[in-house]
N, C-alpha and C positions, 0 to 999 in steps of 0.2 A: 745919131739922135733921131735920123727918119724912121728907121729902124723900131724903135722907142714907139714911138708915135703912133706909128703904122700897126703897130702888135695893140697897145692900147686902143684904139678907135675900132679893131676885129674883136677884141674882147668886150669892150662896152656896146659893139651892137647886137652880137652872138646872145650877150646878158638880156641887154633890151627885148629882144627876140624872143629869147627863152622867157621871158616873163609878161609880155605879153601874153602868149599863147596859154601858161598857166593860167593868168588873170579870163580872161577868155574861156576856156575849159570851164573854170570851175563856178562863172558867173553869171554865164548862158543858160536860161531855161534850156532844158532836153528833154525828151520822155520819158515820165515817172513807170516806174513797175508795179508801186503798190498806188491801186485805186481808194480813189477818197469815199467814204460809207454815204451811200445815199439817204436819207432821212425819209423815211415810214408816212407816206404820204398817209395813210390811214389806220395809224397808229390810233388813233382815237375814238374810230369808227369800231379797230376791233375791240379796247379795253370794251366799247359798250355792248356789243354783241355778245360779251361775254357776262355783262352784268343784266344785262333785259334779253336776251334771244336763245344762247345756249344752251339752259336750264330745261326749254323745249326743242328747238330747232335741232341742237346737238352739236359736239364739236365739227362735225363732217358737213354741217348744213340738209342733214337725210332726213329727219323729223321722226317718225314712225309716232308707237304709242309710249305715249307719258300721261302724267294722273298730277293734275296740279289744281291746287287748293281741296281736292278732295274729287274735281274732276279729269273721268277717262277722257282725254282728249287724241285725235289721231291728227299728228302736227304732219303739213304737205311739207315733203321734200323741197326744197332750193334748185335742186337737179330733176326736179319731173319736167317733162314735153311741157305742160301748159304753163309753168314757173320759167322757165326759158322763152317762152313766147310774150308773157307778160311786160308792158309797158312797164316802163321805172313809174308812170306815176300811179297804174294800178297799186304797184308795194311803197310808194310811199304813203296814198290813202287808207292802204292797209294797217298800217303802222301807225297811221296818224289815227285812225275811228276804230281801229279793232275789226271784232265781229268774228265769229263762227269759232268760239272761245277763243279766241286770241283778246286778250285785254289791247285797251287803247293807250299809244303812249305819249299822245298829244299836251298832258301835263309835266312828264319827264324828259322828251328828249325837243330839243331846237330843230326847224325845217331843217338849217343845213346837215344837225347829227342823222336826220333821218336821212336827208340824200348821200349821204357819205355811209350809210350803212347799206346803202341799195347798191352803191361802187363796189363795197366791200363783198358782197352778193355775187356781184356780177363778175368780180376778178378771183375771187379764195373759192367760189364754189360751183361758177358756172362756166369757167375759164373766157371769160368777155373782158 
């Protein structure tokens, strides 16, 4: 009968054991492999560089000559020396009053779209 007993309390803890260790395994945070998608911190900034900026600026941010409304306009690159040296708040002034045919988009876009359009600037085409 100790016999008995003795085989049963090696098998019920061997069990215990073994089931532990599964429960454990499979319940434990461990390191994932597939990474979780970061969300488009300026996702919003580009929809609008493409609906007010592109048209001139270009998809590349290079500018050169474009003819809008009827005028020859010669659009500054994103990537020239002096567009690189420029304060953010020189481009967002820019953006907000116009000038030197560039229209003003002070009734279309919100300070913060402009400042997230100057980020988008400085990260997609000036690598900042």
């Amino acid at each position: 009968m100790k016999w008995i007993t003795l085989v049963l309390c090696a098998a019920l803890t061997v069990m215990s054991i073994g089931c532990n260790q599964a429960t454990e395994s499979t319940s434990s945070p461990g390191p994932t492999t597939a990474s979780s998608p970061t969300p488009d911190e300026l996702a919003s900034a580009r929809a609008n560089f493409q609906k007010h900026c592109q048209a001139c600026h270009g998809e590349t941010g290079e500018g050169g000559l474009v003819t809008v409304e009827g005028k020859r306009l010669k659009v500054p690159s994103f990537k020239a020396p002096h567009a690189l040296k420029d304060p953010d708040e020189d481009f967002i002034e820019q953006i907000n009053k116009g000038g030197e045919g560039m229209p003003s988009f002070k009734d279309k876009l919100k300070p913060e779209e402009m400042t997230d359009l100057v980020k988008l600037i400085r990260k997609q085409f000036q690598g900042k």
